[in-house]
Backbone as CSV, one residue per row, in Angstrom:
resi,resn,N_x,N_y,N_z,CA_x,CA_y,CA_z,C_x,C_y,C_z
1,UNK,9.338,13.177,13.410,8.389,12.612,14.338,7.257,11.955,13.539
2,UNK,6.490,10.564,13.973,5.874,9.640,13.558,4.408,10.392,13.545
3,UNK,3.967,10.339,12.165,2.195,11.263,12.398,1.362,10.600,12.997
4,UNK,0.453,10.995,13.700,-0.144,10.439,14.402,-1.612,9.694,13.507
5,UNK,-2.062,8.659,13.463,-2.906,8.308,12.561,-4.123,8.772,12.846
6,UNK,-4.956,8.838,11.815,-6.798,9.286,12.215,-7.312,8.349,12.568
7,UNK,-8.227,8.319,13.762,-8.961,7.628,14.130,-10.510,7.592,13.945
8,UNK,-10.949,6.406,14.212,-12.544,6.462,14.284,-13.724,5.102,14.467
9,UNK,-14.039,5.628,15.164,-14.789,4.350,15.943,-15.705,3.566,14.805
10,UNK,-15.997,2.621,15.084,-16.614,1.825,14.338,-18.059,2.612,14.179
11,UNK,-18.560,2.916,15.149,-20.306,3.193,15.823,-20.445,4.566,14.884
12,UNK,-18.891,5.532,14.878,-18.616,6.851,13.868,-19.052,6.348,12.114
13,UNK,-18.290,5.344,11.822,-18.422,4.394,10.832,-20.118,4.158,10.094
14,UNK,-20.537,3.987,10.868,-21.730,3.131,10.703,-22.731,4.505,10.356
15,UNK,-22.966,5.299,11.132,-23.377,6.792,11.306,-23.064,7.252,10.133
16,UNK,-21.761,7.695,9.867,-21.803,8.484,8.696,-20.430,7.749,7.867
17,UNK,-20.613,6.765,6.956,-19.492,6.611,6.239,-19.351,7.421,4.954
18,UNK,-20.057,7.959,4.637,-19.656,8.864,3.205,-18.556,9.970,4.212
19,UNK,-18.802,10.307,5.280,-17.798,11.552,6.182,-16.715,10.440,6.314
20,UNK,-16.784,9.174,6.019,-15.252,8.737,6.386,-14.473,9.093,5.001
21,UNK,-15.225,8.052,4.186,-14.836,8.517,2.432,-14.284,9.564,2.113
22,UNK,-14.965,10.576,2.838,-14.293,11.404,1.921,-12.910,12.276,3.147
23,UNK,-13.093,11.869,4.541,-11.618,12.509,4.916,-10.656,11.589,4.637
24,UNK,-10.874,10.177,4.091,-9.833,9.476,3.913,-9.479,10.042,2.263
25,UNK,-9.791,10.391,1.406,-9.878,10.665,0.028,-9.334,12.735,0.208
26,UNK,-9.666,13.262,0.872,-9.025,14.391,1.517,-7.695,14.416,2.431
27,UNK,-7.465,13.849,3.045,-6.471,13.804,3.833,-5.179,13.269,2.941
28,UNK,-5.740,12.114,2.165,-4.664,10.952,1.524,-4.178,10.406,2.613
29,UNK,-4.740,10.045,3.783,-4.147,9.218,4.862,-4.914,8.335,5.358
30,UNK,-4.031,7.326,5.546,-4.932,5.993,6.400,-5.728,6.598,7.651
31,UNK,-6.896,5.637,7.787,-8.156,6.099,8.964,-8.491,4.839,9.225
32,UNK,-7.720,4.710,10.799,-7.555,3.478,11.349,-8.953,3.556,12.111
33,UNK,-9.569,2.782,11.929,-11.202,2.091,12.824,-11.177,1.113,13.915
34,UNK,-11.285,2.163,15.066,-11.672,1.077,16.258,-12.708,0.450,16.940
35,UNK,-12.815,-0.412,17.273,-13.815,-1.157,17.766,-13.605,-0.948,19.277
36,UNK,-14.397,-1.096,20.191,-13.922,-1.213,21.780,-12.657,-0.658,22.217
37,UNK,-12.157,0.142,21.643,-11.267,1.031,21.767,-9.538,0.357,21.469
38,UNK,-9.844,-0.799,20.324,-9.008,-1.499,19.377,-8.757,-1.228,18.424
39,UNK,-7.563,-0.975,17.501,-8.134,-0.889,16.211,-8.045,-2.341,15.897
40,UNK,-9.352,-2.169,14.507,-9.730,-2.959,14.298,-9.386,-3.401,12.502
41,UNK,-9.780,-1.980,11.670,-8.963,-2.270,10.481,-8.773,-0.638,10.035
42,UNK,-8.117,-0.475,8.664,-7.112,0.438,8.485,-7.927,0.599,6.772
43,UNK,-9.051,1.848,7.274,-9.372,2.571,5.446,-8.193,3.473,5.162
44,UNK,-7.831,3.240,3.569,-7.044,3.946,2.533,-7.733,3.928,1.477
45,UNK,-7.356,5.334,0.640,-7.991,5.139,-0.777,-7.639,4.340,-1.369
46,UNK,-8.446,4.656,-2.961,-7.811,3.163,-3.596,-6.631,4.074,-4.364
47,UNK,-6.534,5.265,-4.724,-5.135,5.455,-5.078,-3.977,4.853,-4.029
48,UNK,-4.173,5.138,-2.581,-3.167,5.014,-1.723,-3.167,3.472,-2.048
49,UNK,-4.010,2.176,-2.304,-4.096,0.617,-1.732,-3.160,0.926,-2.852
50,UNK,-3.235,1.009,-4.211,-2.629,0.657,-5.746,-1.129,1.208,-5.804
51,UNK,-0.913,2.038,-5.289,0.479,2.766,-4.955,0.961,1.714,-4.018
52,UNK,0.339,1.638,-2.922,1.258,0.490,-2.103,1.443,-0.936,-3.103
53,UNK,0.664,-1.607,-3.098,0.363,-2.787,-4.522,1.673,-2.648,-5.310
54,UNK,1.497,-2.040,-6.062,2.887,-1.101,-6.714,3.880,-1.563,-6.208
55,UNK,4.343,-0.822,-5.067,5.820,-0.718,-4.671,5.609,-2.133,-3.856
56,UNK,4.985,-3.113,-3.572,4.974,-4.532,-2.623,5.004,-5.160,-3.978
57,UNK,5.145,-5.258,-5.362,5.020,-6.080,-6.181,6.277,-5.620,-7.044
58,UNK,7.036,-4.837,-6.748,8.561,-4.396,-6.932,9.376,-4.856,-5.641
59,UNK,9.014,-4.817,-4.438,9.844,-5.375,-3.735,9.568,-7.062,-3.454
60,UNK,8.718,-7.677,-4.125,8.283,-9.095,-4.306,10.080,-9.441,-5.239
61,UNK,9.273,-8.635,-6.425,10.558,-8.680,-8.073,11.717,-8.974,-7.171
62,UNK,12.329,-7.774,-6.353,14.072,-7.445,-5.856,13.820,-8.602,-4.766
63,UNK,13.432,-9.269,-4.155,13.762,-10.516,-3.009,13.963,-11.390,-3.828
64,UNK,12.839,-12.329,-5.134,12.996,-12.940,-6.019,14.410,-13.223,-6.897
65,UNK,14.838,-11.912,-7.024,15.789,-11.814,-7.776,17.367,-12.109,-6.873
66,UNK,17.234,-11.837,-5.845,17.861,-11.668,-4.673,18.217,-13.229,-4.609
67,UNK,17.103,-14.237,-4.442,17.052,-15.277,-4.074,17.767,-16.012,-5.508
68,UNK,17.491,-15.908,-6.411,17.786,-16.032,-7.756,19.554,-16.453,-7.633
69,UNK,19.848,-14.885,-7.235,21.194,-14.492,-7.080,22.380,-15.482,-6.341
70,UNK,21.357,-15.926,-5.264,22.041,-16.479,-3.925,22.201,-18.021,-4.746
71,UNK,21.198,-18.363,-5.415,21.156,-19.855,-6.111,22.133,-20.211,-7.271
72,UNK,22.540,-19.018,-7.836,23.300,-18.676,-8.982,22.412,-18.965,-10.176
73,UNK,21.850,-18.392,-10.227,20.535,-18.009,-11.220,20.274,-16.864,-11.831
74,UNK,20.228,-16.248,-13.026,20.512,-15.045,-13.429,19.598,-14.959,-14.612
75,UNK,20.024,-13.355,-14.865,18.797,-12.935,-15.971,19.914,-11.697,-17.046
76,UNK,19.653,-11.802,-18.258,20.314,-10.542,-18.977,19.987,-9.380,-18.931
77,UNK,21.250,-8.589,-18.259,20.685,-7.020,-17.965,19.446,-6.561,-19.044
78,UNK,19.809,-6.908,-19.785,18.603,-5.918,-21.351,17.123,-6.466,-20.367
79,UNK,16.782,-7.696,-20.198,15.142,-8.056,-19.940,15.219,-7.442,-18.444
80,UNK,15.882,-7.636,-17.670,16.225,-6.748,-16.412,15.081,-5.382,-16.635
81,UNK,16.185,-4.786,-17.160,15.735,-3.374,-17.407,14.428,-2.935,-18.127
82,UNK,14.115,-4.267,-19.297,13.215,-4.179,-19.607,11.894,-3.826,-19.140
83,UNK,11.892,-5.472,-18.043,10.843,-5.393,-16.965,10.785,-4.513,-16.170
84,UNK,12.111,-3.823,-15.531,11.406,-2.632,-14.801,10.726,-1.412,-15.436
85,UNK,11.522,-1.321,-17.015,10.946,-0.249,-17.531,9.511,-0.336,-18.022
86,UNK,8.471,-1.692,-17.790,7.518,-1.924,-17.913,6.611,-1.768,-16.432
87,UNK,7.348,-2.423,-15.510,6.749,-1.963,-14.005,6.610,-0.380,-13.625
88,UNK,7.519,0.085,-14.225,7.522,1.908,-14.023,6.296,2.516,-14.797
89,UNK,6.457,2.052,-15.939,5.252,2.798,-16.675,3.712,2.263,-16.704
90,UNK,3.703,1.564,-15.301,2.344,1.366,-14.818,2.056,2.536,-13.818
91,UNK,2.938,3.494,-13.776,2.826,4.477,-12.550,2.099,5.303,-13.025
């Protein structure tokens, strides 16, 4: 079952944002902010933004490569592996 996200009003926001800081930095979960009973935008830490970053700039690489593929365009397994074994050890 889908977790339910944290919420919090903008007007909550404004009042006390160090209490957002730090349940978003406690929890490790997104804390979606609503406005007029919208959300409006979506706080994450910056470990959580850089982890996502991460894995959206590995799945950039595998479509690229994908597309590569479809064109008949290619790369030698060795730099292949290379590069990922350089993308990994940014973790």
């Amino acid at each position: 079952m889908p977790r339910v996200p944290d919420i919090m009003p903008v007007t909550d926001l404004r009042q006390d944002a160090a209490a957002a800081l730090k349940r978003v930095r406690a929890t490790k979960q997104p804390l979606v902010i609503t406005q007029r009973g919208r959300a409006a935008a979506v706080m994450i830490s910056v470990e959580a933004y850089e982890r996502d970053e991460h894995e959206r700039q590995i799945l950039r690489l595998l479509a690229q490569g994908e597309r590569e593929i479809r064109a008949g365009k290619g790369h030698a397994l060795a730099a292949v592996l290379a590069e990922v074994d350089r993308l990994l050890g940014d973790t």
